[in-house]
Residue, then its C-alpha position, 0 to 999 in steps of 0.5 A: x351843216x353840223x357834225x354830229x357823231x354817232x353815238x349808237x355806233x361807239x360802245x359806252x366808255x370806250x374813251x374811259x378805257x384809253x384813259x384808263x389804260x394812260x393813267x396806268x402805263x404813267x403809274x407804271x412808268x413812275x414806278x419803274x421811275x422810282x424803282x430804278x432810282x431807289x437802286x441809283x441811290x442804294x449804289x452811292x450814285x445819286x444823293x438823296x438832295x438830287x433824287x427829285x430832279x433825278x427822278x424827274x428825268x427817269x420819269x421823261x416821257x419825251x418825244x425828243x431824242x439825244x444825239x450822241x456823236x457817234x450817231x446813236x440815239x436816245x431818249x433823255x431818260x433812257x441816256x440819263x440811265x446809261x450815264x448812271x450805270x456808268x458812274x462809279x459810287x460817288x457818294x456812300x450811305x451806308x454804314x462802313x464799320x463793322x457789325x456790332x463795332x462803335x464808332x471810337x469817340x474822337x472818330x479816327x480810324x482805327x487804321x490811322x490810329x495804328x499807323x500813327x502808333x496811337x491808341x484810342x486813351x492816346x486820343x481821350x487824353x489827347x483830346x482832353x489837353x486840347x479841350x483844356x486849352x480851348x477854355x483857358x485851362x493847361x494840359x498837363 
């Protein structure tokens, strides 16, 4: 005895449109993905040399759960999200001096600077002395 299927009975790409709409919850579950991600690093709390494997975890789509001590559950994405959104900013990428404001040349903060009762010229020269005796020549 063979099976055969009826053909006549199923409408003509009905199994084109359960792929369809697989393909689109997974582009949709990327772009969350990478939504949520982009936020993580704008917060300082993920480092753009971790965002691959980070964003590999926000994009599980795994059946497992994580039990937790306390007896909850969660997905491994859902908790990797949690333990981020718990996290101070580890790492800051941003610009931190104000507006408009250069960087001074031997990048001392202009707080430490005061608190040491030095001036940026008190560090040109400063420096100056110590590139001298680097190549062999005195300060003076």
């Amino acid at each position: 005895m063979t099976n055969t299927v009826d053909t006549a009975a199923r409408p003509a790409g009905a199994g084109d449109g359960e792929h369809e709409a697989a393909g689109l919850r997974e582009r949709l579950r990327l772009s969350e993905a990478r939504q949520t991600l982009q936020r993580f690093m704008d917060e300082g709390k993920v480092a753009p040399a971790a965002s691959r494997q980070a964003l590999a975890i926000l994009c599980a789509d795994d059946p497992f759960t994580v039990c937790f001590a306390d007896g909850t559950r969660s997905s491994a994405a859902q908790a990797f999200r949690d333990f981020l959104e718990a996290q101070p900013p580890v790492v800051l990428f941003g610009e931190t001096a104000p507006a408009g404001a250069g960087a001074p040349a031997h990048g001392c903060s202009r707080r430490l600077l005061e608190a040491l009762g030095l001036s940026d010229g008190d560090m040109a020269r400063y420096g100056r002395g110590r590139e001298e005796e680097r190549g062999g020549g005195f300060a003076g």
